[in-house]
N, C-alpha and C positions, 0 to 999 in steps of 0.2 A: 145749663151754663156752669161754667168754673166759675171759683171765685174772682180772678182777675176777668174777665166777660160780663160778669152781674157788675163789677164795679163800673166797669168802661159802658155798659147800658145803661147805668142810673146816671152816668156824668153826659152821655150822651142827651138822654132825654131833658135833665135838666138844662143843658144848652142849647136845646133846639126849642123851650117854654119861654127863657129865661134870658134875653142879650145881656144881660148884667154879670153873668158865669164866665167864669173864663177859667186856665188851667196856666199855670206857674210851676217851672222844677227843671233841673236839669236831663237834657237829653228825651226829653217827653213829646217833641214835635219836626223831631229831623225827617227829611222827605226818605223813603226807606227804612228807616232806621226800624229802631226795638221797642218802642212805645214805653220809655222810660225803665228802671233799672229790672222791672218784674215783667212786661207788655200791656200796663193797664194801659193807657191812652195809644195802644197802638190804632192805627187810623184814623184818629180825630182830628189830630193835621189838616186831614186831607176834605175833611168832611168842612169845620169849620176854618179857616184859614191858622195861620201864624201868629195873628193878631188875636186868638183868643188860645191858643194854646202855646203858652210862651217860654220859648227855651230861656236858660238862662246861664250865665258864666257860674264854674264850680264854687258857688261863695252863698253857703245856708243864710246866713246874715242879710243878705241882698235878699233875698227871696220872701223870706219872711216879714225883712220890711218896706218890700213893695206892697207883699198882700195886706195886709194892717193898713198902710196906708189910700191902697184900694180901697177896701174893705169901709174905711173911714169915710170917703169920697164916692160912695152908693154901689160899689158893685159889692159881686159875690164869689170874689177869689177860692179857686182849688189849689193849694201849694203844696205839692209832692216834695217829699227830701226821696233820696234814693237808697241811702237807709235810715231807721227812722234813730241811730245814733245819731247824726249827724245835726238834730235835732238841736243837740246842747249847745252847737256854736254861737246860737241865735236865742238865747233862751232870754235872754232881754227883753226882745221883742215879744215875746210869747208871754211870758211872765209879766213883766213889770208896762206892757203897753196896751196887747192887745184882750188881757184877761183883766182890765184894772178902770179902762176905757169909760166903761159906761158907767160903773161905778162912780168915781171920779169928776166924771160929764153931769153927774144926778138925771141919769137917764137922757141926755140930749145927745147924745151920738152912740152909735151899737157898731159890733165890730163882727158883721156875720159874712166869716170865715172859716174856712174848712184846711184843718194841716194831716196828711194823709201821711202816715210815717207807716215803712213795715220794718218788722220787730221779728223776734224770735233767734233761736239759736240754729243754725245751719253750717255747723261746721266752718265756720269762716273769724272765730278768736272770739277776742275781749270785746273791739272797736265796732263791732258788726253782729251782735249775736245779743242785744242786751233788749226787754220785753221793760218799758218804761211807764207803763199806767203809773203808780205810785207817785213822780212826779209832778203829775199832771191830776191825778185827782188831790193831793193837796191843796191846789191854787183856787181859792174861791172866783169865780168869774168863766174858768172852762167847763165845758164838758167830755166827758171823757168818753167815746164809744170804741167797743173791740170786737168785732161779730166773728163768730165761730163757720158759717155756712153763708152759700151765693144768696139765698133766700133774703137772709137778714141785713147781706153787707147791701145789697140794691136798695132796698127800702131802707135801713138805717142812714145811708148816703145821702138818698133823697132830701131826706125829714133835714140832717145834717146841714147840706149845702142851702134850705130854706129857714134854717132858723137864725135868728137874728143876733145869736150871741156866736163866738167863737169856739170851737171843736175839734178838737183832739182824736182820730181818726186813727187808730192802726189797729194793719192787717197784718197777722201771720203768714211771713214766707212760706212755711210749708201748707198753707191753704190755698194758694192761688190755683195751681192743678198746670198741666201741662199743654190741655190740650188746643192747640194754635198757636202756642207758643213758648215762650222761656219754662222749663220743667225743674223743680229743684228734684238732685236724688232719693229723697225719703222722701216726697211730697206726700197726703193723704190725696191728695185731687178729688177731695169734695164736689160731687157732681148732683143739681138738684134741677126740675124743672121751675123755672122760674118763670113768674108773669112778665109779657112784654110792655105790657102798659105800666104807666108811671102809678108806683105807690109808696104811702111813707108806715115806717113803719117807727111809734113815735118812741122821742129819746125818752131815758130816763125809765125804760122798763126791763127787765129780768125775764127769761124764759125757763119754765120746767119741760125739759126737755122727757123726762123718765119719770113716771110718778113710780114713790114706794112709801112706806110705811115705819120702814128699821133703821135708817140713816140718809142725813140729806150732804151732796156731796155738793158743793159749788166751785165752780171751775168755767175759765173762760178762754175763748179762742181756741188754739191745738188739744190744751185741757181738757176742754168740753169733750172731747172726742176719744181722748183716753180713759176721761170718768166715764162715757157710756158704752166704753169697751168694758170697763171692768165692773161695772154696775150688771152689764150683764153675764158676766161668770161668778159676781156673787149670787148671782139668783140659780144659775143653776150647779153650782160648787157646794154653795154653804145654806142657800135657800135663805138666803138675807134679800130683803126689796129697798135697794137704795133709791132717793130721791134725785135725781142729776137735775142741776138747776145752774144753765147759760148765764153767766153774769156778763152779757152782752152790752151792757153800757154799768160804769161806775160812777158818771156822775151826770147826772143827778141818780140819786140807787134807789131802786123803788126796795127798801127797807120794808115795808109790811108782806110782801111775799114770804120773804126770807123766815121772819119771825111765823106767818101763818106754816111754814115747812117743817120748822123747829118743833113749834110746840106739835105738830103731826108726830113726828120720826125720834126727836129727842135727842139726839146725836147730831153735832155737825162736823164735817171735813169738809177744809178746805186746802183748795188745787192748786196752784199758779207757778208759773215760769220762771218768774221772778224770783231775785235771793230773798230770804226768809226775811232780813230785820226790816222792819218799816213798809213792806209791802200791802198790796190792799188789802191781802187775806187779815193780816192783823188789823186792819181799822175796821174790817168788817167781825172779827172774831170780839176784839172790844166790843162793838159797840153790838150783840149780840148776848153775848155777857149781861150785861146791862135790863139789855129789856128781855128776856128768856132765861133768865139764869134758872129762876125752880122748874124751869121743862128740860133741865139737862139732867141724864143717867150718866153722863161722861164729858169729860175737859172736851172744851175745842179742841181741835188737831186741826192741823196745818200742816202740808206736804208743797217745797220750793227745794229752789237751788240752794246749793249754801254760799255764805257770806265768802265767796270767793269771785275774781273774773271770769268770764265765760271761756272755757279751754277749745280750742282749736283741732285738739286730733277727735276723731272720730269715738275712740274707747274711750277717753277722758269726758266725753261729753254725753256719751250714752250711762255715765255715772254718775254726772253732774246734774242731768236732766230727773225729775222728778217721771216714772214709767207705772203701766196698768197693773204691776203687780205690785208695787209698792202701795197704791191704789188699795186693791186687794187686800193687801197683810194690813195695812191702817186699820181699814173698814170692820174686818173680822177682830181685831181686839179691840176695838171701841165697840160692839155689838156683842161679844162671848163677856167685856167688862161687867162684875157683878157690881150694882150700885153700892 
């Protein structure tokens, strides 16, 4: 499966378990249509009617606070935005209702809901091209999941759409893959065999994708994918064994992996899409700092966009984009660094 197929299998399966599931977003259930702005839900229409797959008028606002309010009233809303900017219209709802809820309630009502936003830069500007974990792992009350691969996004979904708190969900445009349907031009089209039967696969943990020894690189989503390109031309370039480690969900952050990597490898870089100030790599690089500081031979490093809007022509954003060789030169002078 692509990554847009593992999605639409794990939302499938959970609605054919589950009548309480339903799916909310614009353009996600027209009869023919394009299964919302990427093809996740394409079919489900048809499968499950209208009444559980719900279009809705262009207004993030509305969408968001239907599902919350679903969500409040037993079911277990999927609310797709069609990018995941589009997000911020509705950040009300998200913030100050549905992450606050239970808190709030002293545990008498739960808000388990699933907001499905896709992210990343694809040539299309500032409004459309913007990787927003950072906001969303501030807010005490969400969780924050970003999977890299079909594998993790169907099970991560799963676990997602059945937990009882509310969840932050985005996928990388350039993950979803082409095949059966909408294809971005740079796609990776991450293609894995993935099980048909329903499995979770639980929030709140971290994958070591690459074990090494000389530096541990963490990176998540498209990232992922560039650190384990260039994790493996340091190993046969410079004969350095980096540690590539999936930061597939950031909140809740399973924090003891990270540290058992560190004090392995002794060096960290970190990856992200994201511009540099305030992103997760720094609350992960803090708070690393902290508990690892005497197993470091070298400062964190940290590789992002910079503190710019996301640019729109092609050249501009192939410079703005954080790349495997940038990857590369980090890795080799934090590893050649004499302590």
């Amino acid at each position: 499966m692509t990554m847009a197929e593992a999605l639409r299998d794990g939302m499938r399966l959970a609605m054919r378990s589950d009548p309480s599931v339903f799916l909310i977003g614009e353009d996600i259930g027209i009869d023919g249509g394009f299964g919302g702005g990427f093809t996740v839900t394409l079919g489900l229409s048809g499968e499950f009617g209208h009444e559980r797959v719900m279009d809705t008028p262009i207004s993030e606002i509305a969408i968001i606070g239907a599902a919350v309010g679903a969500a409040l009233a037993g079911a277990r809303p999927v609310a797709e935005m069609q990018y995941g900017d589009f997000i911020f219209c509705a950040m009300d709802q998200v913030i100050n209702q549905a992450a606050k809820m239970r808190y709030m309630s002293n545990g008498q009502v739960s808000v388990p809901m699933v907001v499905r936003l896709p992210v990343g830069a694809t040539q299309r500007g500032a409004q459309h091209s913007q990787s927003s974990e950072a906001y969303f792992m501030h807010t005490p009350g969400l969780k924050v999941v970003c999977p890299s691969n079909p594998i993790d996004a169907k099970g991560l979904l799963m676990a997602a759409i059945r937990d009882d708190d509310p969840v932050i969900f985005l996928e990388h445009k350039l993950l979803y893959g082409g095949k059966g349907g909408r294809k971005e031009k740079t796609s990776l089209d991450p293609v894995e065999e993935v099980p048909e039967e329903e499995y979770q696969i639980p929030l709140g943990t971290v994958e070591i994708k690459r074990a090494g020894t000389d530096i541990t690189i963490l990176a998540n989503m498209l990232m992922t994918h560039l650190a384990l390109e260039a994790a493996e031309e340091l190993s046969a370039r410079e004969k350095i064994e980096a540690e590539v480690i999936d930061m597939r969900c950031l909140a809740p952050l399973d924090f003891e992996t990270l540290v058992r990597s560190v004090k392995k490898t002794n060096r960290v870089l970190i990856v992200e899409e994201d511009n540099i100030t305030g992103g997760w790599g720094a609350e992960v690089a803090a708070r690393l700092s902290e508990a690892a500081f005497f197993y470091l031979d070298a400062p964190i490093s940290r590789i992002a966009a910079p503190d710019t809007p996301a640019p729109c022509a092609r050249k501009l954003e192939q410079v703005y984009l954080p790349s495997t060789q940038r990857i590369v030169q980090a890795a080799v002078d934090m590893v050649r660094l004499i302590p």
